[in-house]
C-alpha positions as CSV (number, residue, x, y, z in Angstrom):
1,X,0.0,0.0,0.0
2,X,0.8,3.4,-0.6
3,X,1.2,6.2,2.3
4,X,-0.8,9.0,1.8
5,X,1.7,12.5,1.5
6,X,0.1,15.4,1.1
7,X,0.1,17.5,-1.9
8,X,2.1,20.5,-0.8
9,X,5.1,18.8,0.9
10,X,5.9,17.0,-2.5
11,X,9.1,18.9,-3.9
12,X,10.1,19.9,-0.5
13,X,11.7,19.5,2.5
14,X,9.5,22.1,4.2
15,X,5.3,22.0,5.2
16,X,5.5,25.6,4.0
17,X,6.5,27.7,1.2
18,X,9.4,29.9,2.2
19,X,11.7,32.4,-0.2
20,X,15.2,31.2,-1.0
21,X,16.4,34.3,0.9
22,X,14.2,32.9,4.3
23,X,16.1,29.2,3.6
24,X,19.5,30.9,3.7
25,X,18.8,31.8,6.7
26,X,17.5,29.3,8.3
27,X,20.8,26.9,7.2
28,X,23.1,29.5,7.9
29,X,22.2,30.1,11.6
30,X,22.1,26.0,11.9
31,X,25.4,25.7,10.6
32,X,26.6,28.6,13.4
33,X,24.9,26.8,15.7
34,X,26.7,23.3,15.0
35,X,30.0,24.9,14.5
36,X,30.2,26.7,18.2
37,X,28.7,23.7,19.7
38,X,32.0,21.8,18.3
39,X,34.5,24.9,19.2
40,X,33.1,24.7,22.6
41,X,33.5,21.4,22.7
42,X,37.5,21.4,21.8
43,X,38.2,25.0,23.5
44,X,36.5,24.8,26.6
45,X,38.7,24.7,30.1
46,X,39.3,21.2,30.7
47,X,39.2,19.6,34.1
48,X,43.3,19.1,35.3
49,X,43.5,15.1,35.9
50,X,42.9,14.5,39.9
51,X,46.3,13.8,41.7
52,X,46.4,10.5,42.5
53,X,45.3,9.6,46.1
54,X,47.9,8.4,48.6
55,X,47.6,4.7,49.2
56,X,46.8,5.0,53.2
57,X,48.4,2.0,55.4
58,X,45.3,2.6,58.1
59,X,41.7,1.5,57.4
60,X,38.6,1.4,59.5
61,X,37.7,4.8,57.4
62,X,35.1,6.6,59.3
63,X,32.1,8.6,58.1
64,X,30.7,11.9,59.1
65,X,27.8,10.0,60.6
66,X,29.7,7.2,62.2
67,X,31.7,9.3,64.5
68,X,32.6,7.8,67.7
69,X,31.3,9.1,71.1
70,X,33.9,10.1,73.6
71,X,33.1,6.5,75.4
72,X,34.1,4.9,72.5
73,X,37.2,7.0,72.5
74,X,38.5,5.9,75.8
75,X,38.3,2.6,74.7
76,X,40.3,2.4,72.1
77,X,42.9,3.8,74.2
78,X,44.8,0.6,75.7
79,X,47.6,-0.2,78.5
80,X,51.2,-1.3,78.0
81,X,50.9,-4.4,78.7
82,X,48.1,-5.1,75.4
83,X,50.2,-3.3,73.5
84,X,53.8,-4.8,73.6
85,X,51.9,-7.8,72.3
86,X,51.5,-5.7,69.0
87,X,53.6,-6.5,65.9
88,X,56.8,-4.0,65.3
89,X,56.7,-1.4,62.6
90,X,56.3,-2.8,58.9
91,X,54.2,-5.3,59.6
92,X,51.1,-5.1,57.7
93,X,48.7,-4.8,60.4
94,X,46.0,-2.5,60.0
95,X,45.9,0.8,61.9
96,X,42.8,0.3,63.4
97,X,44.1,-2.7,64.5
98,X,47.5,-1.4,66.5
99,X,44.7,0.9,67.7
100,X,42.8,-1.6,69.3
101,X,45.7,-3.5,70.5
102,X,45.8,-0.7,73.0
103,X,42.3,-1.0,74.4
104,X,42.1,-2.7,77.5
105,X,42.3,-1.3,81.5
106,X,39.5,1.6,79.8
107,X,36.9,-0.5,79.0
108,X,37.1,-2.4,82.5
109,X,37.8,0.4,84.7
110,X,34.8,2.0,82.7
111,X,33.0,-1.8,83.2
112,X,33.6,-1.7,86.8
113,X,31.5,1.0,87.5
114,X,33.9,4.1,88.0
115,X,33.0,7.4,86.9
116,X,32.8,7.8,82.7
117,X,33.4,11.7,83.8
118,X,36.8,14.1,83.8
119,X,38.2,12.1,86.7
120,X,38.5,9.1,84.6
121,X,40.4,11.0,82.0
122,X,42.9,12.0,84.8
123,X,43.4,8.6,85.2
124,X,44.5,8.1,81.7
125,X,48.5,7.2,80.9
126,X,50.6,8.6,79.0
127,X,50.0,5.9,76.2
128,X,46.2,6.2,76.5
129,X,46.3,9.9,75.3
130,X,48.4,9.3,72.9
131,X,46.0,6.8,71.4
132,X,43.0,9.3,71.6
133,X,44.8,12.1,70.2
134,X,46.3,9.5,67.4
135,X,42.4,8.6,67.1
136,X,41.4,12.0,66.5
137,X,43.8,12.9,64.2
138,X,42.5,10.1,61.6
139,X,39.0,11.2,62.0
140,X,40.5,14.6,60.8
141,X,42.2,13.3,58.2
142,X,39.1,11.5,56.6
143,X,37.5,14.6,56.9
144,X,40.2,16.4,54.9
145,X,40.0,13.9,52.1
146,X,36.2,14.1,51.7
147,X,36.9,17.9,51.8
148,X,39.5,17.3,48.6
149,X,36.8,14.9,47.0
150,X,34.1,17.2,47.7
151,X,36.2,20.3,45.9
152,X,36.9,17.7,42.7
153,X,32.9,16.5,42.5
154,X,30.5,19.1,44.0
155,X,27.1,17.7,44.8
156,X,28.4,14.6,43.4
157,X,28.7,15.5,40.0
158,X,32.5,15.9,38.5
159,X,33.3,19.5,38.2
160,X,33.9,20.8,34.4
161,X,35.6,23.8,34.8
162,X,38.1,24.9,37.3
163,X,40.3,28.1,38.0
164,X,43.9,28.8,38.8
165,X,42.7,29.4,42.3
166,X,40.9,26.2,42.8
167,X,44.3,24.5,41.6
168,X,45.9,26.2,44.3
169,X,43.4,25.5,46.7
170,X,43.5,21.7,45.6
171,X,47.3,21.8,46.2
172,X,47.3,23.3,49.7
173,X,44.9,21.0,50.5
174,X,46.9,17.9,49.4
175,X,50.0,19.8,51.1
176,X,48.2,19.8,54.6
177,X,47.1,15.8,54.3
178,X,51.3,15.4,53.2
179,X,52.1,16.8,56.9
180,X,49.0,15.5,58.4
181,X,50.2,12.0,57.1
182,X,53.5,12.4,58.3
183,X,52.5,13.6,62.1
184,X,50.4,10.3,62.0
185,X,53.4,8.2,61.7
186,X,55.5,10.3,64.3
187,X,52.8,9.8,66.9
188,X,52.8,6.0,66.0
189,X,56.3,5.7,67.0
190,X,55.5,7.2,70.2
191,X,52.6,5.5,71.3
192,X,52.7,2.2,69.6
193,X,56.1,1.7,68.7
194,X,58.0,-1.3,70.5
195,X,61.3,1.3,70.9
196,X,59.4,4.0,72.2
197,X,60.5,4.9,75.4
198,X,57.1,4.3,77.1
199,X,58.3,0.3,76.7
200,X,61.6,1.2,77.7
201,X,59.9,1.0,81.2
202,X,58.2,-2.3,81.0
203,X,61.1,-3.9,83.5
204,X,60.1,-1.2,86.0
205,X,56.7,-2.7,85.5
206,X,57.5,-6.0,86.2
207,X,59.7,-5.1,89.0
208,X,57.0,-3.4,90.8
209,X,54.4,-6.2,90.0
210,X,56.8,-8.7,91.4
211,X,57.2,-6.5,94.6
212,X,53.6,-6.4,95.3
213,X,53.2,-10.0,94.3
214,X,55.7,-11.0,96.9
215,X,54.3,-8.3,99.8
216,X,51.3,-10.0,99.6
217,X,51.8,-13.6,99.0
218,X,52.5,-15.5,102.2
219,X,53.7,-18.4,100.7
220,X,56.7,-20.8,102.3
221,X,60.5,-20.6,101.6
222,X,61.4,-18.3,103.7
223,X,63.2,-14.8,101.9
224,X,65.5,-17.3,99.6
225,X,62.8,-18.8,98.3
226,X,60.8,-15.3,97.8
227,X,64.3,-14.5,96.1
228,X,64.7,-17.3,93.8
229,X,60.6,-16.8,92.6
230,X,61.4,-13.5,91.9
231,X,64.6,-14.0,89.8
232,X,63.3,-17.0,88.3
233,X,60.4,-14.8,87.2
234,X,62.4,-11.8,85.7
235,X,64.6,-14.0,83.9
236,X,61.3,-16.0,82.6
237,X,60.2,-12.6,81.6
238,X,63.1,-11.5,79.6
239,X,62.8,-14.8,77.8
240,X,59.7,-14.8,77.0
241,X,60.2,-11.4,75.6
242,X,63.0,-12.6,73.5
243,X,61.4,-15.2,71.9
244,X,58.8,-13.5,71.3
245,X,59.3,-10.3,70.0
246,X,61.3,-10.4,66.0
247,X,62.8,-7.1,67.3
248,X,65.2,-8.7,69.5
249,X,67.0,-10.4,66.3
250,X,65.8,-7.6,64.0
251,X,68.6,-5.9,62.1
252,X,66.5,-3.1,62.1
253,X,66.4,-3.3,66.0
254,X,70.1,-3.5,66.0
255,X,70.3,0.0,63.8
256,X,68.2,1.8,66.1
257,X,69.9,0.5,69.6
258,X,73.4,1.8,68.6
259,X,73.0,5.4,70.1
260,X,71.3,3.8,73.3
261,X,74.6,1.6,74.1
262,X,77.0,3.5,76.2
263,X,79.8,4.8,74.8
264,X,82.7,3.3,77.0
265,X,85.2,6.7,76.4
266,X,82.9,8.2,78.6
267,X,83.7,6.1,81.7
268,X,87.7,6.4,81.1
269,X,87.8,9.0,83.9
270,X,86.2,6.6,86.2
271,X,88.1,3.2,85.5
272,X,91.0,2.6,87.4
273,X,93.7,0.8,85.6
274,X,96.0,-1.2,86.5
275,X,99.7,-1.1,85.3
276,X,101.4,-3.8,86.9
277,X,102.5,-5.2,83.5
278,X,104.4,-2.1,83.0
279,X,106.9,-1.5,85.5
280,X,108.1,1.1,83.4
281,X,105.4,3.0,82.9
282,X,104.3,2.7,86.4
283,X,107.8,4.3,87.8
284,X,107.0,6.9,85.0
285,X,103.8,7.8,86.4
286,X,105.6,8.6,89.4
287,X,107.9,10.3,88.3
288,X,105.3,12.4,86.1
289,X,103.5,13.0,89.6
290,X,106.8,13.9,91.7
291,X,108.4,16.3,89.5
292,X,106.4,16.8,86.4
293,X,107.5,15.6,82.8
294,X,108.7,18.7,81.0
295,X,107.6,19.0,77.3
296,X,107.8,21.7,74.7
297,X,104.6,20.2,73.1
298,X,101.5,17.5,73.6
299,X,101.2,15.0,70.8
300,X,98.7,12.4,72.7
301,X,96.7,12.8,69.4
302,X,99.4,12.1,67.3
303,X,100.8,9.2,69.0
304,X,97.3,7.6,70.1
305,X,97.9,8.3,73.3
306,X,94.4,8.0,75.5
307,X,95.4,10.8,78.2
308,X,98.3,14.0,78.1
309,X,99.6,12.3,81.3
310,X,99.4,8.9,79.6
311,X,101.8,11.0,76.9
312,X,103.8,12.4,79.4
313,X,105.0,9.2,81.1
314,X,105.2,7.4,78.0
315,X,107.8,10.3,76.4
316,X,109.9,10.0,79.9
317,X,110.3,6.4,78.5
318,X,111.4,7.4,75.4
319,X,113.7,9.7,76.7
320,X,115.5,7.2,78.9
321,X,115.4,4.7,75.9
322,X,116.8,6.8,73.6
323,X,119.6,7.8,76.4
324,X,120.1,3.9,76.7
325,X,120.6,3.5,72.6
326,X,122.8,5.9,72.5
327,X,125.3,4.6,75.0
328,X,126.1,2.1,72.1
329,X,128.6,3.8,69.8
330,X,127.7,1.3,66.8
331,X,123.6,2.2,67.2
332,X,124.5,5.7,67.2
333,X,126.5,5.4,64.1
334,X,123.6,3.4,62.6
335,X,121.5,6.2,63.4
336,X,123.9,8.3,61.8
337,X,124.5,6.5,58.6
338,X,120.6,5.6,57.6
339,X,119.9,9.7,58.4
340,X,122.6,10.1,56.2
341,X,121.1,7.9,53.1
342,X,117.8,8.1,53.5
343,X,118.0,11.8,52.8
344,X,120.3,11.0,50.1
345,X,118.3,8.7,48.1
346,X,115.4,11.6,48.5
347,X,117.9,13.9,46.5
348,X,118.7,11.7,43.5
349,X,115.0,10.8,43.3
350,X,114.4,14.2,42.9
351,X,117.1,14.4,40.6
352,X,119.1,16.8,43.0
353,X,122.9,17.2,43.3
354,X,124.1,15.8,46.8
355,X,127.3,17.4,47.0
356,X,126.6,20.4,49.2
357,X,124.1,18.2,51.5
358,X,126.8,15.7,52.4
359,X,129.4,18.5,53.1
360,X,126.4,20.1,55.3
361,X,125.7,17.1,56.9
362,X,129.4,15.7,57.3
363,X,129.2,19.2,59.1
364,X,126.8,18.8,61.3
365,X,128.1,15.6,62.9
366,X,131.4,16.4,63.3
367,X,129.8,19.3,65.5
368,X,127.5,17.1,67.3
369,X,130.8,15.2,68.4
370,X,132.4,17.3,69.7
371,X,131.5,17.7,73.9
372,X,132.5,21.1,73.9
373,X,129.8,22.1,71.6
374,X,127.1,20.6,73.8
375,X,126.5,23.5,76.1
376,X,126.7,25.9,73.4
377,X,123.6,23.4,71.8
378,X,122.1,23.2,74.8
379,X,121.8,27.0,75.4
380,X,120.5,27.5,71.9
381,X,117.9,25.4,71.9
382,X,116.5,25.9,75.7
383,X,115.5,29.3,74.0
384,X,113.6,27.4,71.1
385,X,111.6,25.7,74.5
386,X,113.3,22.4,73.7
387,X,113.4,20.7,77.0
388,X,115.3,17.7,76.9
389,X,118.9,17.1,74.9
390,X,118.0,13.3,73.8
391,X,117.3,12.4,70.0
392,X,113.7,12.8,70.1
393,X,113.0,15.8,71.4
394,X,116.0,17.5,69.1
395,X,115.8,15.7,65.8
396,X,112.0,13.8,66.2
397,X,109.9,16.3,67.7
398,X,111.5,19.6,67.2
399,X,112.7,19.0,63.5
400,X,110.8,16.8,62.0
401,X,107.5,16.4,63.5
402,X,107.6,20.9,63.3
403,X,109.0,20.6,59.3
404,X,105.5,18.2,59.0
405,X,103.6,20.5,60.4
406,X,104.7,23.6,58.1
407,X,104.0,21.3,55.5
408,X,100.6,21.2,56.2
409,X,100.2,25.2,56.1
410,X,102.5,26.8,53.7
411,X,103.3,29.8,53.2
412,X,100.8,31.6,50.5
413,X,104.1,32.6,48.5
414,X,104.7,29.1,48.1
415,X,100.6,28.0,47.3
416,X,100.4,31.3,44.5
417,X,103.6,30.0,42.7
418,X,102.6,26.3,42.4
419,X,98.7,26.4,42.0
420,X,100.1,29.0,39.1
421,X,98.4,27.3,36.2
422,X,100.1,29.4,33.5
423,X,104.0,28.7,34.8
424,X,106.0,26.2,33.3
425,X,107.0,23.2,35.8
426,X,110.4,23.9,35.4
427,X,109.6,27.9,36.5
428,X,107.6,26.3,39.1
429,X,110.4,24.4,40.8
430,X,113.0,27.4,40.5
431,X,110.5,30.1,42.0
432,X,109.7,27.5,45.2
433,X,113.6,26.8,45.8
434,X,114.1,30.3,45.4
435,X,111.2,31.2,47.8
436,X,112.7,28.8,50.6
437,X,116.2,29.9,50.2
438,X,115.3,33.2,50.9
439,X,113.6,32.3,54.1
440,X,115.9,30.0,55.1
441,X,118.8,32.6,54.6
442,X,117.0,35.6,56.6
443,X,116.8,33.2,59.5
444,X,120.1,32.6,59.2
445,X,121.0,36.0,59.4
446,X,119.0,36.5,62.8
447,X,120.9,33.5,64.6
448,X,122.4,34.5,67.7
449,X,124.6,32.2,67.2
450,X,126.3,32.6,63.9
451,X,128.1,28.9,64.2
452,X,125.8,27.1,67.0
453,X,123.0,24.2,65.6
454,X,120.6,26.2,63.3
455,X,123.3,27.4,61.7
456,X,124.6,24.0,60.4
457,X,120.7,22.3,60.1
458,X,119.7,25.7,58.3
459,X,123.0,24.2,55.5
460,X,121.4,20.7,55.0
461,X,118.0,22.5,55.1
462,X,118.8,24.7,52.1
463,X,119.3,21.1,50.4
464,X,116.3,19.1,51.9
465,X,113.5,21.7,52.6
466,X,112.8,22.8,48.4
467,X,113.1,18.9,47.4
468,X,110.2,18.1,49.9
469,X,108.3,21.3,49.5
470,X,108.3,20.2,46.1
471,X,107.1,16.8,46.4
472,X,104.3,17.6,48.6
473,X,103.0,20.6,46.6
474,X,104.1,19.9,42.9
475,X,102.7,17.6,40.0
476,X,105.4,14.8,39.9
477,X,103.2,11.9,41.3
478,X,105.8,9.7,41.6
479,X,107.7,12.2,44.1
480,X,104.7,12.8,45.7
481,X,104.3,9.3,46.6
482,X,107.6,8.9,47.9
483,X,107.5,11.9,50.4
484,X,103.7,10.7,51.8
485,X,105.2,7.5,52.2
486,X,108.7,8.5,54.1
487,X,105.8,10.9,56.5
488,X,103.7,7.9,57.0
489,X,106.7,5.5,57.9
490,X,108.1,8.1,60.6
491,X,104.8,8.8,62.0
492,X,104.2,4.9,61.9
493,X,107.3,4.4,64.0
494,X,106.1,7.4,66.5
495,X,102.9,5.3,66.9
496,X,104.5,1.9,67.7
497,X,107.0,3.3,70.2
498,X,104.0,4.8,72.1
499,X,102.0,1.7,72.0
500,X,101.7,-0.5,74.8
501,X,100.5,-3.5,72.2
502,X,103.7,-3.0,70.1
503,X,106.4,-1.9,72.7
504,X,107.3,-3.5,76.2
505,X,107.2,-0.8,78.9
506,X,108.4,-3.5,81.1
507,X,112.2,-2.5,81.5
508,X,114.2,-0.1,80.0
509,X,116.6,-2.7,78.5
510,X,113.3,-4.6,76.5
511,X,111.6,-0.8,76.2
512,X,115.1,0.1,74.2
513,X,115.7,-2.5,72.2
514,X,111.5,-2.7,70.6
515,X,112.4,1.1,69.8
516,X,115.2,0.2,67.9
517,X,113.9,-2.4,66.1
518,X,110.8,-0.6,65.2
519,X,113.2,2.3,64.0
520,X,115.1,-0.5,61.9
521,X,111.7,-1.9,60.4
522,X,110.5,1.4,59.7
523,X,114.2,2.1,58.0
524,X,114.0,-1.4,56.2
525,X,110.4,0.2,54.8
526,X,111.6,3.2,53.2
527,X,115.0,2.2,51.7
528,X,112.6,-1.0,49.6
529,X,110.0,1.6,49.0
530,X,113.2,4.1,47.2
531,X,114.4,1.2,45.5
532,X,111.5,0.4,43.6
């Protein structure tokens, strides 16, 4: 069959007859409409993606409506002794759950009648509070994030278009939940923690239980047996508590108990050792207390010594061992001859002539010699506060360990003309031996005693002090290495002689003869390291 159509819509779209002019019209304003329909569509503020919501380790999310009434608040709020049964940090127990662990003398003191009012809250521990407050905070929290939600979704429906201020506003918002989570896990290690200090106390606990236990009970055994019951029950305790809790093994519990264990330095003042194994030192000691070890300066740091008296004694030693060796002719021409090439191999590896060093030092022995000279040396170097004529306060302590120490702080002549990046290393070298010759020389010039001591060390100086100068401060590695190694041997030897585990401060006859062996060692050491 055939739909009736009536006549006039035949030929056109239209029930009407309308003028071409009305149908441009009418198509033009459909198209506008279509086309800002799509431009709003693609220009239009979009939403900014919601941050992503931080994964919470605590459940038991509260509503608005399912707020908890202040009774309920005490009784989440639980005594020591519930919650040391709790698992440590990192396990994956819920926070409601810790929470709960804590519940306890509350509910039963509440149970038994007692008042629910504000003298029950004074009543409260320390831990108790801390629960409530931690309980409070979380109910905050989850009003904080339905706050943020609330912002993203108003009314429910997702929000189209959003400002630069509502970003901001977002962003504070996520900012205060950041610091709100972070107080919630603070207050956890306060309150629920197995290392908070609040545990810490749990022996005090049982100690006190115990006591009462035993006031009251009238059971036999007299006080021995009372005695052995309590023991036996603190050391069942402790246990109990090791086996049970992973802390005690934990490597994390092991980390965290370093800066409670006592620090045995602090108790050196208080121990009174014994030092009969050191006759030695002992008649040192007294003789430090009689009359006072002189000494032009303390190296207790240097040599490892514990104690400036422990120094003291211990250089009165070396003194007198030193005094001993020296009796010897052949050990003091030992001495003599390994000073004598030691410094010599340092010239030739720093491709220095050793002419005018062996005359200086030929010099310089033939002066220490002679007896009459000794008062003259002995007069010069009182007045550089040089208090004992032995070999190691004169050529040890007062020459080399002082040279070492200039080392370390040079002058800033000497740092400008070697960190001087655009001399040659050859300028370098000259400019620094220059530089030390000229000091060397004015001090010379000041002596008050034109042919005493300094005046012959200031001759083999003239020769050593550029070469090591040099070494420390300039690019040759290889000279470098050699110098940091001679410093490290003499220091090493320092060490050792100071050392009651590597000398015998028994007599001076053994004390003597581990110092000159150490000095030979050390000696042995350098000339295999020059050689190489």
């Amino acid at each position: 069959m055939h739909r009736n159509v009536p006549a006039t819509w035949t030929g056109s779209l239209l029930p009407f007859r309308v003028s071409t002019t009305t149908k441009v019209v009418i198509f033009s304003l459909t198209a506008g409409v279509a086309l800002m329909g799509v431009l709003s569509r693609f220009l239009r503020r979009r939403k900014p993606p919601r941050p992503p919501r931080r994964a919470r380790k605590y459940t038991n999310r509260r509503t608005r409506n399912s707020m908890r009434s202040p009774n309920d608040l005490l009784s989440i709020a639980g005594s020591k002794a519930s919650a040391r049964s709790g698992s440590p940090v990192g396990s994956t127990i819920a926070y409601s759950d810790r929470l709960s662990m804590a519940s306890g003398s509350i509910g039963i003191m509440g149970a038994s009648g007692t008042n629910a009012g504000p003298t029950a809250v004074t009543q409260l521990t320390v831990q108790q509070l801390g629960v409530m407050g931690m309980e409070a905070l979380d109910t905050v929290i989850n009003f904080w994030e339905d706050a943020l939600a609330a912002h993203y979704s108003p009314g429910g429906f997702p929000a189209s278009l959003t400002t630069a201020e509502d970003s901001e506003f977002c962003r504070e918002i996520q900012n205060l939940l950041e610091m709100a989570y972070t107080l919630q896990e603070q207050s956890e290690l306060l309150f629920l923690d197995q290392r908070s200090v609040l545990f810490r106390e749990e022996h005090s606990i049982d100690e006190a239980e115990e006591d009462r236990l035993t006031a009251g009970g009238g059971g036999g055994g007299g006080v021995g047996g009372d005695d052995e019951d309590r023991n036996s029950r603190k050391s069942g305790s402790v246990l109990s508590r090791a086996g049970s809790d992973p802390n005690f093994d934990s490597a994390e519990s092991f980390a965290s108990a370093l800066d409670q264990v006592a620090d045995l330095r602090e108790f050196d003042g208080f121990i009174e050792t014994s030092y009969e194994e050191y006759p030695l030192f002992q008649s040192a000691l007294k003789h430090h207390d009689e009359y006072t070890v002189p000494c032009r300066t303390i190296r207790a740091e240097l040599v490892h010594c514990s104690t400036d008296t422990e120094y003291l004694a211990k250089l009165h030693c070396v003194r007198l061992a030193f005094q001993f060796l020296f009796k010897d002719p052949a050990v003091g021409q030992w001495i003599c001859d390994a000073g004598r090439q030691i410094l010599t191999d340092l010239l030739c590896l720093g491709d220095k002539d050793t002419k005018e060093f062996l005359v200086g030092y030929e010099d310089m022995v033939n002066f220490l010699k002679d007896p009459n000279a000794w008062p003259l040396i002995q007069m010069e170097l009182e007045q550089r506060n040089v208090k004992a004529m032995t070999f190691y306060d004169i050529c040890l302590d007062f020459i080399i360990l002082d040279s070492f120490k200039d080392l370390d702080t040079p002058p800033a002549s000497v740092t400008a003309v070697v960190q001087n990046r655009w001399l040659s290393n050859g300028f370098k070298e000259t400019a620094l031996t220059t530089a030390v010759w000229s000091v060397l020389k004015a001090k010379k010039r000041m002596l008050k005693f034109p042919n005493g001591f300094m005046s012959h060390f200031y001759v083999i100086s003239e020769q050593i002090s550029p070469l090591m100068a040099w070494g420390f401060f300039g690019p040759n590695e290889n000279l470098r290495d050699i110098c940091h190694y001679f410093r490290e041997q003499l220091l090493s030897f320092l060490v050792d002689i100071f050392s009651f585990q590597k000398s015998r401060f028994t007599t001076i006859e053994d004390f003597s003869q581990d110092v000159l062996q150490h000095m030979q060692t050390r000696v042995n050491n350098i000339g295999v390291k020059f050689s190489q």
